[in-house]
VMD Tcl script that builds the backbone (N, CA, C; Angstrom):
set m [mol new atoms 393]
animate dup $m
set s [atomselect $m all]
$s set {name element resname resid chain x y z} {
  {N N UNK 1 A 0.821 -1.192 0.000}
  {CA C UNK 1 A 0.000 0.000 0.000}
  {C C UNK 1 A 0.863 1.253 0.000}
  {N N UNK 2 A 2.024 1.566 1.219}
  {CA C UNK 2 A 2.584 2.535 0.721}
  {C C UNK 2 A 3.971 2.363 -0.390}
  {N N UNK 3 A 3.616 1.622 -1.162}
  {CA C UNK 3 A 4.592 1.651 -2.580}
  {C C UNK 3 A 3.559 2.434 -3.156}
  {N N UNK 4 A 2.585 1.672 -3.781}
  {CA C UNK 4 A 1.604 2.664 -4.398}
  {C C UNK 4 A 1.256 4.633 -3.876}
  {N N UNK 5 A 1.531 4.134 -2.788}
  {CA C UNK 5 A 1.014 5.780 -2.435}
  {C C UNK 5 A 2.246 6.580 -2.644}
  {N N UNK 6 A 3.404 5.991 -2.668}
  {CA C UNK 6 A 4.704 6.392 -3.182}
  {C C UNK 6 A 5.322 6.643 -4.566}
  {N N UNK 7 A 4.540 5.813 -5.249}
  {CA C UNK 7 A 4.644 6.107 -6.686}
  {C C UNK 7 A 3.647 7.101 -7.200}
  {N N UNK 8 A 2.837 7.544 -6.917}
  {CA C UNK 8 A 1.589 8.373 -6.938}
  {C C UNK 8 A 1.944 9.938 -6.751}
  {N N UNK 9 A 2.674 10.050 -5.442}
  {CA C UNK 9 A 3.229 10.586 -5.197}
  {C C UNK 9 A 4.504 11.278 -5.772}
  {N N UNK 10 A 5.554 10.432 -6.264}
  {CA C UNK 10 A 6.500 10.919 -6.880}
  {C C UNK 10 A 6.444 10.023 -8.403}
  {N N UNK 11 A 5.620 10.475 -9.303}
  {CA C UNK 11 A 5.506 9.682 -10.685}
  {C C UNK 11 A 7.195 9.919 -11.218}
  {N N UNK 12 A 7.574 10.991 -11.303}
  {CA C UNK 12 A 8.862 10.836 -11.982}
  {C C UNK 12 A 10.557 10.071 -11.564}
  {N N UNK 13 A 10.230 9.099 -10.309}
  {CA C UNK 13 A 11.602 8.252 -10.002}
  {C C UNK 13 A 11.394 7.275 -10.198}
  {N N UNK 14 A 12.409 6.489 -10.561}
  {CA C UNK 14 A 12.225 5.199 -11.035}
  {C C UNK 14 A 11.768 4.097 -10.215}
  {N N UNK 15 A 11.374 2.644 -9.983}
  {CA C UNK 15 A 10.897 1.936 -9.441}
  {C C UNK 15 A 11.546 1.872 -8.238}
  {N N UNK 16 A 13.752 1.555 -8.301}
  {CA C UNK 16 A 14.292 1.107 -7.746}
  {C C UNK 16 A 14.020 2.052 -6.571}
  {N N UNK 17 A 14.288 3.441 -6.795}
  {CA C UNK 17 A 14.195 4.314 -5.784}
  {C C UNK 17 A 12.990 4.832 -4.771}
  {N N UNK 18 A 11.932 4.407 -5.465}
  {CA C UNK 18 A 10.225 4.044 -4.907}
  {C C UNK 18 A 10.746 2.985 -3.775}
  {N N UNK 19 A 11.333 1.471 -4.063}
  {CA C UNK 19 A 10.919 0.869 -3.139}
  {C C UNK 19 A 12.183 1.219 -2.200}
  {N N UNK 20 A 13.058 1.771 -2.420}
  {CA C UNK 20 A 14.244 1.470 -1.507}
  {C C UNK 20 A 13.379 2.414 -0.732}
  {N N UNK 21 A 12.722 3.672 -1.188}
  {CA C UNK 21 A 12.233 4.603 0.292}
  {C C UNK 21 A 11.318 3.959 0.764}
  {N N UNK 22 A 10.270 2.869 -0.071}
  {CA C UNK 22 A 9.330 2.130 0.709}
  {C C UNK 22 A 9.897 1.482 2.109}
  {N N UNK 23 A 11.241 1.085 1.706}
  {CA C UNK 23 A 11.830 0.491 2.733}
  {C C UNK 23 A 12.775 1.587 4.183}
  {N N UNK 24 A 12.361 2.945 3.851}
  {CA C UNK 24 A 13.061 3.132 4.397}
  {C C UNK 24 A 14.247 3.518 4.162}
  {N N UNK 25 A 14.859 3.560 2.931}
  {CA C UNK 25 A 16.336 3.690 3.051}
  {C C UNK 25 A 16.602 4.419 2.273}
  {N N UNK 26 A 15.552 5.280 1.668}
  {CA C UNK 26 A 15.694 7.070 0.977}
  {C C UNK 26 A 15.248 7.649 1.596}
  {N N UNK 27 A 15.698 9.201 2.291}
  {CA C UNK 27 A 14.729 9.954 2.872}
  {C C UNK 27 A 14.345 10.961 1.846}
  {N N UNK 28 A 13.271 11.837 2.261}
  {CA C UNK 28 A 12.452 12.742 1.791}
  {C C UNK 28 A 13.495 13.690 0.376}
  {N N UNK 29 A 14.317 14.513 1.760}
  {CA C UNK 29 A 15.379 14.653 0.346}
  {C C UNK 29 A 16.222 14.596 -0.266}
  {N N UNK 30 A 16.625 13.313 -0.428}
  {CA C UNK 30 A 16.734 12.768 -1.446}
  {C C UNK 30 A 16.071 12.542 -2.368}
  {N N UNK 31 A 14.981 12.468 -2.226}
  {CA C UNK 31 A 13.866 12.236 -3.351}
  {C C UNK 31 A 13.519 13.282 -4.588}
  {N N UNK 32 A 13.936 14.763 -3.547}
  {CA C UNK 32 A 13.797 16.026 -4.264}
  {C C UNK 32 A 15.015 16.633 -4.761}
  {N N UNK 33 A 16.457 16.106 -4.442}
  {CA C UNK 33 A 17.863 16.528 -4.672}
  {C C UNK 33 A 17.488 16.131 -6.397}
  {N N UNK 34 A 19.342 17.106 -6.764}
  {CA C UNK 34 A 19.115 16.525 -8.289}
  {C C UNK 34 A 19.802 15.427 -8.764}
  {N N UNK 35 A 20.455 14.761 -7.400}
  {CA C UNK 35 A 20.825 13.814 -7.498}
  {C C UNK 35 A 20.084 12.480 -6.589}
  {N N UNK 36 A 18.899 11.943 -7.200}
  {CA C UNK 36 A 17.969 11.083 -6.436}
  {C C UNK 36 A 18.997 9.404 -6.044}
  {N N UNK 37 A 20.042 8.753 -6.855}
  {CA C UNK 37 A 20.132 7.521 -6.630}
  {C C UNK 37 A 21.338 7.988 -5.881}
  {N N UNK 38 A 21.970 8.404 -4.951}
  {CA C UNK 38 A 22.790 8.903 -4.539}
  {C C UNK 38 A 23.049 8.538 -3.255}
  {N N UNK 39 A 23.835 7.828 -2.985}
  {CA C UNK 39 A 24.061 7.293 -1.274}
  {C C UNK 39 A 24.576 8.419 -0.372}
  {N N UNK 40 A 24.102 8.266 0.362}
  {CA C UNK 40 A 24.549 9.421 1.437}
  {C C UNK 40 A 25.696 9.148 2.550}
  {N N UNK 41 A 25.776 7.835 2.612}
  {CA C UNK 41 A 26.411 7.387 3.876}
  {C C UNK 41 A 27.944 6.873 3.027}
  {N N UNK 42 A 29.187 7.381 3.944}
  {CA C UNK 42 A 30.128 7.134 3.533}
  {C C UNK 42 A 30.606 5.789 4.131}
  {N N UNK 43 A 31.474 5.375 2.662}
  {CA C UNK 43 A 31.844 3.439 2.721}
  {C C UNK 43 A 33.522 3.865 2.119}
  {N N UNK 44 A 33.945 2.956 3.022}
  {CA C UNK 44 A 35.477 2.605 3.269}
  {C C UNK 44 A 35.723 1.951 1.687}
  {N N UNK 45 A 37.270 2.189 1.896}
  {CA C UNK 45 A 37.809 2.144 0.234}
  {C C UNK 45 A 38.744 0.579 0.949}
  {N N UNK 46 A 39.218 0.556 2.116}
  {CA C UNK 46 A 39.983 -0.373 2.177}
  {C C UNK 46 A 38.937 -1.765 2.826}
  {N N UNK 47 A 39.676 -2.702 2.839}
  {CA C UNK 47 A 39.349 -4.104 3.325}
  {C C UNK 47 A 40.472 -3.966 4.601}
  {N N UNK 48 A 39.694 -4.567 6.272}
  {CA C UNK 48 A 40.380 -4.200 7.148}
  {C C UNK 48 A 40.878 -3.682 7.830}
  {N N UNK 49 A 42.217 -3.874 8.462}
  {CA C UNK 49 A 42.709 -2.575 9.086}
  {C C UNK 49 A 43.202 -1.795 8.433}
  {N N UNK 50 A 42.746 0.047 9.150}
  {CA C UNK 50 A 43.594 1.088 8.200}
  {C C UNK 50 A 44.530 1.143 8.795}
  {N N UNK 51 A 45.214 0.853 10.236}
  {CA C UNK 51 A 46.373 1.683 10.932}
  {C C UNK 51 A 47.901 0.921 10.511}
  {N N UNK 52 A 48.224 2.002 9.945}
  {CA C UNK 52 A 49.817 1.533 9.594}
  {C C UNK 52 A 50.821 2.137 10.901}
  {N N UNK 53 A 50.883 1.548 11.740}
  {CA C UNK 53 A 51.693 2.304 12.906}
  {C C UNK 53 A 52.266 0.459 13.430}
  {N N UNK 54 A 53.341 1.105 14.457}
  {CA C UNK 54 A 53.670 -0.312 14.834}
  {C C UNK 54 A 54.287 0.418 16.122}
  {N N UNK 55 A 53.439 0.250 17.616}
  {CA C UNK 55 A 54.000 0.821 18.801}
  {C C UNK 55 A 55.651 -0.277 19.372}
  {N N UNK 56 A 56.541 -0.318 19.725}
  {CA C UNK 56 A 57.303 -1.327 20.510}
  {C C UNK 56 A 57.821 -0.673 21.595}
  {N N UNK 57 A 57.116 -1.077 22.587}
  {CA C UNK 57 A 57.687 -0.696 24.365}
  {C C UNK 57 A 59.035 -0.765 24.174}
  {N N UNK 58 A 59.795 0.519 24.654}
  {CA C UNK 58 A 60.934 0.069 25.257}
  {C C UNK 58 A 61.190 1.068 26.737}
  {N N UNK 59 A 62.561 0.736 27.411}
  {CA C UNK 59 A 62.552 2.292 28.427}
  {C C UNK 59 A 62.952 3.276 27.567}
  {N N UNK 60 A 62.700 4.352 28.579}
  {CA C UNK 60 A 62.579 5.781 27.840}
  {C C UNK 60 A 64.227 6.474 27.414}
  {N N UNK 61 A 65.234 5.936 28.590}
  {CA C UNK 61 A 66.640 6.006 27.461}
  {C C UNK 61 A 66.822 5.428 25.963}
  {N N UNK 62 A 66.504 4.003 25.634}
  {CA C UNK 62 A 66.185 3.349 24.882}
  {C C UNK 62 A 65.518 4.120 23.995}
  {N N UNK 63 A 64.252 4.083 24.092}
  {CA C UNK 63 A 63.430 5.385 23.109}
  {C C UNK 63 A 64.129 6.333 22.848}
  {N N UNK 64 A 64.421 7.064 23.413}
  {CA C UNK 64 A 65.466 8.429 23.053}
  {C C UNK 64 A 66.630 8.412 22.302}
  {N N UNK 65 A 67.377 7.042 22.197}
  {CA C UNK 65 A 68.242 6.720 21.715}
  {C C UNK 65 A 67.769 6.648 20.285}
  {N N UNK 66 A 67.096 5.809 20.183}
  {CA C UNK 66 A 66.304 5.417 19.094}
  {C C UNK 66 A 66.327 6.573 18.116}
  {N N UNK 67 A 65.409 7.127 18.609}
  {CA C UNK 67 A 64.904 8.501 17.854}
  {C C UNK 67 A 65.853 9.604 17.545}
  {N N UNK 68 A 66.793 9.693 18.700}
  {CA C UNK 68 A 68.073 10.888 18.144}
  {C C UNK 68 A 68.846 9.649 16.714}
  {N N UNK 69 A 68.811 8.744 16.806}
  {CA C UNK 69 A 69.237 7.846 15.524}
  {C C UNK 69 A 68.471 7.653 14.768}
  {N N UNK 70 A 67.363 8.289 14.536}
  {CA C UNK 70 A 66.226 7.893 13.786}
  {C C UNK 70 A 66.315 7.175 12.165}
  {N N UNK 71 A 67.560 7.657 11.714}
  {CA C UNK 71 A 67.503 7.266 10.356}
  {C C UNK 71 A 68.579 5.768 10.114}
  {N N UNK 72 A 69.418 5.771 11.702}
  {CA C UNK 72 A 69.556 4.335 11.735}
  {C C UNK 72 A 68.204 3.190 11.854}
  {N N UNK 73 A 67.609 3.530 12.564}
  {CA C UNK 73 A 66.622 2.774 13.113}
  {C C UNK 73 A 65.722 2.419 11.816}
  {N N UNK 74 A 65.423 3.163 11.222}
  {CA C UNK 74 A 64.597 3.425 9.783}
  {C C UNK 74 A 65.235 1.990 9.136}
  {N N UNK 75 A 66.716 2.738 8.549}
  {CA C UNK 75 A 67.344 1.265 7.914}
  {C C UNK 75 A 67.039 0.149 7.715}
  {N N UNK 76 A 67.524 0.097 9.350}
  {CA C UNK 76 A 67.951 -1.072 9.998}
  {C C UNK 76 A 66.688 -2.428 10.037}
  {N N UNK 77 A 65.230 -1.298 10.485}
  {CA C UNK 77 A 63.966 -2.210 10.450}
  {C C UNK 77 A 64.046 -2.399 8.975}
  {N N UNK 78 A 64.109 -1.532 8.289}
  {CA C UNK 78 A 63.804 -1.536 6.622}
  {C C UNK 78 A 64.524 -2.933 5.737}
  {N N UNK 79 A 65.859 -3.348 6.464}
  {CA C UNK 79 A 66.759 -4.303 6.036}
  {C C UNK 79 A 66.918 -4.974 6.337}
  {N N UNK 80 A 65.951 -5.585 7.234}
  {CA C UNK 80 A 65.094 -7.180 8.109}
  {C C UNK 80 A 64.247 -6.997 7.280}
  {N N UNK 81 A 63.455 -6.371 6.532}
  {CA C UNK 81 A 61.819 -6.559 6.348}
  {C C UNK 81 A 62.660 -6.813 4.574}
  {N N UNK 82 A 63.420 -6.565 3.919}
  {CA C UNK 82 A 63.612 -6.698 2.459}
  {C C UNK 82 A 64.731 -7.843 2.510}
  {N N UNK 83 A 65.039 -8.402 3.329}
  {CA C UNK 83 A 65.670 -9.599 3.566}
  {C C UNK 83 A 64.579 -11.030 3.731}
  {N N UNK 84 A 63.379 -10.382 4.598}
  {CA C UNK 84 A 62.100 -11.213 4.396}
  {C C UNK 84 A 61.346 -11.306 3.554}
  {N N UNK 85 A 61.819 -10.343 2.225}
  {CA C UNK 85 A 61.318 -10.212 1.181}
  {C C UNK 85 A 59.212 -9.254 1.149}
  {N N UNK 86 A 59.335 -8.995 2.780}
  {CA C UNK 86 A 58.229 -8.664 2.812}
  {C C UNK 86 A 57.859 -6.980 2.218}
  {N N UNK 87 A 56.968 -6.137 1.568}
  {CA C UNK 87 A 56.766 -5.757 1.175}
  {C C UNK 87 A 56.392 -4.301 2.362}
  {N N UNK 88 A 56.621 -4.608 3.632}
  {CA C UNK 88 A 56.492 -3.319 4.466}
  {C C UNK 88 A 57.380 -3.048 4.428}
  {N N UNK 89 A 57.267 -1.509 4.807}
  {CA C UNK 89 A 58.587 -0.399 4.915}
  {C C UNK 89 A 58.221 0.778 6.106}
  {N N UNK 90 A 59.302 0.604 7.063}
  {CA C UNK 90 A 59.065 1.436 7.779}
  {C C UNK 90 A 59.274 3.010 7.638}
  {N N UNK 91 A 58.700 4.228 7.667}
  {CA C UNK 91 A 58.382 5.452 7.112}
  {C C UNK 91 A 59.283 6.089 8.177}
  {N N UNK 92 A 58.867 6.391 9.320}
  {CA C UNK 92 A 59.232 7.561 10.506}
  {C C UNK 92 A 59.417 6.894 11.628}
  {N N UNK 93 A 60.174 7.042 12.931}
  {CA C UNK 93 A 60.002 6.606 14.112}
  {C C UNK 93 A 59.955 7.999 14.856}
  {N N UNK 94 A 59.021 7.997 15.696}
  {CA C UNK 94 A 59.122 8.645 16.896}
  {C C UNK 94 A 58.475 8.478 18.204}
  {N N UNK 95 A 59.260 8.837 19.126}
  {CA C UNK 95 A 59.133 8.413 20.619}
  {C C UNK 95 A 57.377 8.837 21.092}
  {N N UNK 96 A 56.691 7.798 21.872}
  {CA C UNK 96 A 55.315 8.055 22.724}
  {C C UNK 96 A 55.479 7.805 23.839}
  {N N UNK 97 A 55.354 8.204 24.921}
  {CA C UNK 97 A 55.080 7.520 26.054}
  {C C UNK 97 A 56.897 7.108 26.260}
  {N N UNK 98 A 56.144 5.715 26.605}
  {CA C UNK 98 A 57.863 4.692 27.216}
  {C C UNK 98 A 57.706 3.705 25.776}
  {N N UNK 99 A 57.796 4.569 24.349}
  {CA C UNK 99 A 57.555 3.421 23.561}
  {C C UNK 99 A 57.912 4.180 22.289}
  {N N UNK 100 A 58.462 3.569 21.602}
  {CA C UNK 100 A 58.842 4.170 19.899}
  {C C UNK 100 A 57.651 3.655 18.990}
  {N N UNK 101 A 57.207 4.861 17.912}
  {CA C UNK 101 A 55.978 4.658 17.240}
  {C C UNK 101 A 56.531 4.737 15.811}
  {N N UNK 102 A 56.444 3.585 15.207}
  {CA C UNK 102 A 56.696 3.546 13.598}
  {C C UNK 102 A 55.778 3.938 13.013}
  {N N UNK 103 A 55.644 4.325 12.187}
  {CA C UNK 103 A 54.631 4.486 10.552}
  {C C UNK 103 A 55.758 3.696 9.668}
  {N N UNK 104 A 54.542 2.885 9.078}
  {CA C UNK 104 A 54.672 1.912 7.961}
  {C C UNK 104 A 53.885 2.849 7.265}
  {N N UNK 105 A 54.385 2.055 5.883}
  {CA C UNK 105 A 53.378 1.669 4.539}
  {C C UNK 105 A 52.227 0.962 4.658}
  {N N UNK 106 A 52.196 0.118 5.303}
  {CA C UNK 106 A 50.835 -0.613 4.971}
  {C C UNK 106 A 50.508 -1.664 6.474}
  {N N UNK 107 A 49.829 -2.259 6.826}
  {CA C UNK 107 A 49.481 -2.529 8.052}
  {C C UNK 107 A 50.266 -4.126 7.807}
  {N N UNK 108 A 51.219 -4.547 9.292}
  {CA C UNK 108 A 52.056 -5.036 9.319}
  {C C UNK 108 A 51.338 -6.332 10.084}
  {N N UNK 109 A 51.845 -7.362 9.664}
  {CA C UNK 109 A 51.385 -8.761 9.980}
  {C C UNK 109 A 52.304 -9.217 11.351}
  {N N UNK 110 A 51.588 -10.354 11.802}
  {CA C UNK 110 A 52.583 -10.671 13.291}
  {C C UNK 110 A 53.940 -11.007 12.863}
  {N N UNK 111 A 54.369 -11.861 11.701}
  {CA C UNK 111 A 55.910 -11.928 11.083}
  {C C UNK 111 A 56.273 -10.878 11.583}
  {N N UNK 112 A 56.173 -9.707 10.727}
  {CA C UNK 112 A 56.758 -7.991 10.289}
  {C C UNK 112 A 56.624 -7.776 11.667}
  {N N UNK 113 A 55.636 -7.523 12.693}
  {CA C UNK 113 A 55.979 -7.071 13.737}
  {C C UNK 113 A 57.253 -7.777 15.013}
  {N N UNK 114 A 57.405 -9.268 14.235}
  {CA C UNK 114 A 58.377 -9.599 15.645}
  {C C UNK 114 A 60.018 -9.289 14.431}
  {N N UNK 115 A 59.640 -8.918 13.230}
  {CA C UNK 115 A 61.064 -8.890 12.461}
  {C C UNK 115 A 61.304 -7.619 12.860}
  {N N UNK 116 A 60.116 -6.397 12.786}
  {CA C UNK 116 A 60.607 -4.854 13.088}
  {C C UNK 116 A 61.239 -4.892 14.402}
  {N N UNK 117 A 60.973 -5.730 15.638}
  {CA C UNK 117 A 61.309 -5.763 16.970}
  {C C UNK 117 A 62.675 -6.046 16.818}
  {N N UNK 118 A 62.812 -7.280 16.304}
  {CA C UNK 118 A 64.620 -7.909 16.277}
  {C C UNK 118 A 64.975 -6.650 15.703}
  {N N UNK 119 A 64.990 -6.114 14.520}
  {CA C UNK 119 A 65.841 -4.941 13.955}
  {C C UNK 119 A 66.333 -4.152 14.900}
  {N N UNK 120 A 64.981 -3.654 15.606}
  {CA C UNK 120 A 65.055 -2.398 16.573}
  {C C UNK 120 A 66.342 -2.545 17.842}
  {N N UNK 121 A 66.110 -3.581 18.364}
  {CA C UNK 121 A 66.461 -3.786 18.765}
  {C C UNK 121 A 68.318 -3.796 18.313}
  {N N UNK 122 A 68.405 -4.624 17.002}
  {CA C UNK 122 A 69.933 -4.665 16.610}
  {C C UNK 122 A 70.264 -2.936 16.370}
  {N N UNK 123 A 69.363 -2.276 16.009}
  {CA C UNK 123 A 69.819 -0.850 15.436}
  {C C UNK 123 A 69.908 0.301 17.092}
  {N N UNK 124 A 68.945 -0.486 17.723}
  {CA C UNK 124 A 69.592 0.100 19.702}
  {C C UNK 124 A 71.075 0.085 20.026}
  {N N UNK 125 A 71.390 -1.818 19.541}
  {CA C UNK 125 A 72.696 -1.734 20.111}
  {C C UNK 125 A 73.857 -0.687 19.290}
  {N N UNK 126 A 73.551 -1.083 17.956}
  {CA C UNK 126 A 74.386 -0.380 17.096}
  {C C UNK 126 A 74.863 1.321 17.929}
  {N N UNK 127 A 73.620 1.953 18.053}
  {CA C UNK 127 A 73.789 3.216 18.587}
  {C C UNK 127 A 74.177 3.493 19.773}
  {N N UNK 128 A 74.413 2.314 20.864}
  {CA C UNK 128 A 74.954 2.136 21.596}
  {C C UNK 128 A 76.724 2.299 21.577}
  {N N UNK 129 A 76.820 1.170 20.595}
  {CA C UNK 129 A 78.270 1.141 20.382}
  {C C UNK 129 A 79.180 2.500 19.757}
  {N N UNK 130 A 77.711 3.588 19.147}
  {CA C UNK 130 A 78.532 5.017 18.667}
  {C C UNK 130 A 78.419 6.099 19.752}
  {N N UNK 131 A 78.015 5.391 20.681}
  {CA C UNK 131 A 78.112 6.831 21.700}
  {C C UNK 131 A 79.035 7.143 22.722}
}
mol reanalyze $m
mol bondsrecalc $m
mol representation Tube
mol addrep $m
C-alpha cells in the first residue's frame, strides 16, 4: 500500500528508488535533490585494518636513543623486512610515552611485527656502540 502511495506521489523516479524509500532507506530529500540515486552514507575504500603504525615498548633512554638515531633505526627495520622479502617499509620513528611509534606503509602482519622488533632492537645496540 505505501509503494503505491509512493509512486503516486512521486511519478517521476524510477521503481528502484520508490521501493528502496518504501523500505526506508531514501529519505524525503533525497527524493527532491538533483541527485535522487545517490548514497549518502560514507563506505570505506579499504578491506580491514587502516592503521599503519607499529607501537614497541621500550625504556625511555632506549626510546630516546632510538629517535636521536632515527635514520639508523629506519634502515635497519627496513633491512630485516627486504631480507624477508616482505613488502612493508618502515616510514618515521618517533618516541610516545615509554615506547617508539613507527609508521609503515601498509598494516604489518605478526611476522613484520616480531622482524621490526629484532631490527630495533639490533639498530639500539648499534647506537649504543657510537656513543
Amino acid at each position: 500500500m505505501r509503494l503505491l502511495q509512493l509512486k503516486e506521489a512521486f511519478p517521476n523516479l524510477s521503481q528502484a528508488i520508490i521501493y528502496q524509500a518504501s523500505l526506508g532507506g531514501v529519505n524525503a530529500s533525497q527524493g527532491s535533490s538533483s541527485h535522487p540515486g545517490v548514497s549518502r552514507t560514507f563506505k570505506m575504500m579499504t578491506q580491514g585494518p587502516t592503521r599503519c603504525q607499529v607501537l614497541v615498548p621500550l625504556d625511555s633512554a632506549a626510546a630516546e636513543l632510538i629517535v636521536a638515531n632515527v635514520t639508523s633505526a629506519v634502515q635497519s627495520c627496513n633491512k630485516g623486512l627486504v631480507e624477508t622479502r616482505s613488502k612493508l617499509r618502515v616510514e618515521s620513528v618517533c618516541k610516545v610515552w615509554n615506547s617508539v611509534s613507527m609508521s609503515t606503509n601498509s598494516v604489518a602482519s605478526a611476522a613484520e611485527l616480531e622482524m621490526i622488533k629484532q631490527w630495533l632492537k639490533k639498530a639500539a645496540g648499534h647506537c649504543l656502540l657510537f656513543h
